[in-house]
N, C-alpha and C positions, 0 to 999 in steps of 0.2 A: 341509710346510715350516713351522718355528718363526714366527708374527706376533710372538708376545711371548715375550720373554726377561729370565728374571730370575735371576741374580746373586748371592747375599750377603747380601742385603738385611735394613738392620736400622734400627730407629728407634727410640731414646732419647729421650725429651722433655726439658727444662729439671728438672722436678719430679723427674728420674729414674727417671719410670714406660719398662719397657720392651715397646716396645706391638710392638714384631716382634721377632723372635731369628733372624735368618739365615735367610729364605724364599729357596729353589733353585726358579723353575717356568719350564717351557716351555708354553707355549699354541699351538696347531696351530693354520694359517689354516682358517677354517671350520667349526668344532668349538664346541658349545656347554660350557662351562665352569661349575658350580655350585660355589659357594666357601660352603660350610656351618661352623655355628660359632657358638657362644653370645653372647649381646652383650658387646659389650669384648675379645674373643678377637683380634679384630685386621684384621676384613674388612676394614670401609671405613679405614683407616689404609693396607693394601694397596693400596686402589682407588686412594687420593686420589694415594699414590707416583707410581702408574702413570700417574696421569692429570698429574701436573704440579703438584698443588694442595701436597700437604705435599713437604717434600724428606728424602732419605732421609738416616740418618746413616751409611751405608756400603752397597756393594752398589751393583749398575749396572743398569737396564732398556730395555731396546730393543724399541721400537714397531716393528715393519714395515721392521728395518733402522736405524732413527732413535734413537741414545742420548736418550734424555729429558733429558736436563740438558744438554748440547752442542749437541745439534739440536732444541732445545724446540716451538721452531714449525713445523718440519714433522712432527715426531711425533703432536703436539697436534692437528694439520690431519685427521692419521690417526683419529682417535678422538673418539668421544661417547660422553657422560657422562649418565646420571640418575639423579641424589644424590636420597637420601632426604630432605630439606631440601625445599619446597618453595618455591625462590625464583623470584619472577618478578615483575616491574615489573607494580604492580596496577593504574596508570591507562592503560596501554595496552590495547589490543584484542591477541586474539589470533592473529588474519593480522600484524598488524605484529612483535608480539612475537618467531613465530618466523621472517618474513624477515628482520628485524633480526640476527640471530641466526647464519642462514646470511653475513651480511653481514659479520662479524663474524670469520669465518674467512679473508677475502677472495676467496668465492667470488661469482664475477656470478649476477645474478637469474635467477631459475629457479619463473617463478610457477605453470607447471606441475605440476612437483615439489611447492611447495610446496602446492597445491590436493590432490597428489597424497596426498600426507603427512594431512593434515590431513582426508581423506576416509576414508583406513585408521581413523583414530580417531575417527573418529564425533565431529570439529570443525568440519568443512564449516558447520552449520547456526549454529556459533556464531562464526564468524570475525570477527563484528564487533563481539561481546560484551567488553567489560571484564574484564578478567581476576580483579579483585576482586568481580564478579560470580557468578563460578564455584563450583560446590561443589569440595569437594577432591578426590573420582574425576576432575573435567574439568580441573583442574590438575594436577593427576598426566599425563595426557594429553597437558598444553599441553608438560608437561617433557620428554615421551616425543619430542614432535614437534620442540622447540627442537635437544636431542641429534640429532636424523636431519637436520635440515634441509640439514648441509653433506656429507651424503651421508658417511659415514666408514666406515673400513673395520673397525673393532672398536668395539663397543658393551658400554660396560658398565652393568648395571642393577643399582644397588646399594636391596636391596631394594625393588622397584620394587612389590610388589602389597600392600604391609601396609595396611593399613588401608584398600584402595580396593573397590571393588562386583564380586561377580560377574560381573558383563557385560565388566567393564575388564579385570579377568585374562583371560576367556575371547577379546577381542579382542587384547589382548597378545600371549598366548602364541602367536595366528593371525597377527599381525605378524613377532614370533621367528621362528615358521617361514619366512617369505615372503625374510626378509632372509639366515637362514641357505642359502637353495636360492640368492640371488644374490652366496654366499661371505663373507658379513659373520658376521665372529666372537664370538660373543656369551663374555660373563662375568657371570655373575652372582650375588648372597647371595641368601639368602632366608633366612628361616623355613620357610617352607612347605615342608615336605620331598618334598610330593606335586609340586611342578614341579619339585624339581630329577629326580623318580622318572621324571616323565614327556619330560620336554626333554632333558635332560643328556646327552651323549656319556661325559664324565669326571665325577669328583664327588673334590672337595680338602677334606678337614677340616682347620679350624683354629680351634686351642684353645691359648691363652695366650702369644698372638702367637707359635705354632710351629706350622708346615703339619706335623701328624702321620700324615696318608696324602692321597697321592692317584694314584685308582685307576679304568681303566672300568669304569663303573656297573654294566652288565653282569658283569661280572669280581667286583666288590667282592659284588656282593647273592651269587652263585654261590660266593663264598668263605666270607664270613660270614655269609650267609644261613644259618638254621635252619628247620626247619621244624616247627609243634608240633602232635602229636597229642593233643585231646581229648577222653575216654570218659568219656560221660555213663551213671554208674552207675544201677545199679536199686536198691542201695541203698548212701546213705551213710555212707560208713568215719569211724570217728573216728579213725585214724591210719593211718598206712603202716604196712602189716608189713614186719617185718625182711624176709622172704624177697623184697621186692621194690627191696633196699636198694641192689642192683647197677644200677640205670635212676635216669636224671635225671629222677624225679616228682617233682610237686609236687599235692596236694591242693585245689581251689578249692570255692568256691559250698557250704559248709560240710559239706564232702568227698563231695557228691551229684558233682564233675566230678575228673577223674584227668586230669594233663598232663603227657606226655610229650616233652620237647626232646630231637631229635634232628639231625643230620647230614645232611641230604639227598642228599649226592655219595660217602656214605659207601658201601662195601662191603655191609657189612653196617648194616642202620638199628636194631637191634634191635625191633624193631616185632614180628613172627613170634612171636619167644621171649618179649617182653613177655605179647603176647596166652593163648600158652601156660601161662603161667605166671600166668595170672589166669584162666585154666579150672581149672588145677589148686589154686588157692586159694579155688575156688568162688566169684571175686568178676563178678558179673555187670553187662554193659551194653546198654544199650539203644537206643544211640545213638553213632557217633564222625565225627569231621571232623580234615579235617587242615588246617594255615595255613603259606604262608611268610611269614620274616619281613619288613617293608617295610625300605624304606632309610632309617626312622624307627628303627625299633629298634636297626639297624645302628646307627646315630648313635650313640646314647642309650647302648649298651655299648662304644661305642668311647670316649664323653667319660667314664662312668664308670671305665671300665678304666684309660685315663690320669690320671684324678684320682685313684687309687686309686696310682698309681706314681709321682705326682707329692710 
């Protein structure tokens, strides 16, 4: 069942920059969501829609049943938010900061929870700390726990882990999962293409405020996944021969490695007849491995391919 639905959706700025072009997406309750995309492409302009913060200039979104602009407050009520920004009142402590916060939604006190929250994040010890105290990993955190305080049913994390510690991502994504098993729907950008690799149900690219695919993860690496085979020679070619002109090679490491791109799901991989055909050219190796490609490289030929068409 659809939690978020989206509409049309397009936003014009004043200056005439056009930072969305008509995004269509549906978001499944309980499904984690990676919305990947170069900076400026249009993520958090998306997010801010969705959440209430910027308004759209056409196109309609519904929370959980709740149009965002007609039913603002119960929508709103549905959803947490942590913006890349780090804002938070830095003469407060952080237990007040984020019961304040749940307060804020009009939900009644829940110190429990909030003990509970703040424990997942490894803030228990600092709850009575100044928040301008903090490094930026432990407010990133404090931001992590303000968004969950009022218990919401979609979460969105707009680049949540740039610039924060090891430790933080790896308690993160241990929280992600915890909220995802109790149905809470996560969305979120990143950079980091290794957690949308690793979390992600779906994966949405978007490049120049146009969603130009979005596909399960599984599905998209099995389609455009490649897979490359490379033959560490015994000795180095100074060029490709002709007769080997029919294969996607390319020469690396000053022609001592041979790289073959090929099709993984293909019938035929030509792999067999390659190898063949470098017995019969007498070109010898001494060594081969093969790689699929990450959901990095996927990326990185899908934004080329479209800037290439754009």
């Amino acid at each position: 069942m659809p939690v978020i639905e989206i509409e049309g959706l397009t936003k014009t700025y004043k200056s005439g920059l056009q930072a969305l072009k008509r995004v269509d997406l549906t978001i499944e309750k309980g499904e984690i969501f990676a919305l990947l995309g170069p900076n400026g492409a249009g993520k958090t302009t998306l997010i801010s829609i969705v959440c209430g913060i910027v308004n759209a200039t056409t196109g309609t979104v519904v929370a959980d049943g709740h149009d965002i602009r007609k039913d603002f407050r119960a929508a709103r009520t549905k959803i947490g938010l942590v913006p890349q920004e780090l804002t938070t009142d830095a003469f407060e402590t952080v237990l007040a900061t984020v019961t304040f916060s749940r307060g804020l939604f009009g939900k009644p006190g829940n110190p429990a929870l909030i003990e509970q929250i703040l424990k997942d994040l490894s803030l228990w010890d600092k709850r009575d700390a100044k928040i301008m105290t903090l490094s930026g990993g432990m407010k990133r955190r404090v931001m992590i726990a303000k968004a969950l305080s009022h218990e919401p049913d979609i979460l969105f994390l707009d680049e949540p882990t740039a610039g924060v510690d090891v430790e933080l991502r790896r308690d993160m994504w241990a929280m992600v999962r915890k909220l995802r098993e109790r149905g809470v729907t996560i969305i979120l950008t990143t950079h980091y293409i290794e957690e949308a690799e690793e979390m992600a149900d779906r994966v949405g690219v978007i490049l120049n405020g146009e969603l130009i695919l979005v596909e399960e993860k599984t599905a998209l690496m099995k389609k455009l996944g490649k897979k490359t085979l490379t033959l560490n020679l015994i000795e180095p070619l100074p060029a490709l021969p002709a007769d080997l002109s029919d294969w996607d090679l390319a020469l690396k490491a000053d022609g001592s490695e041979l790289e073959y791109s090929f099709d993984a799901q293909a019938d035929d991989t030509g792999v067999p007849s390659l190898i063949r055909s470098l017995e019969r050219l007498n070109i010898g190796f001494k060594d081969l491995n093969t790689r699929q490609s990450s959901l990095e490289d996927i990326f990185v030929s899908l934004v080329h391919r479209d800037g290439e068409t754009a």
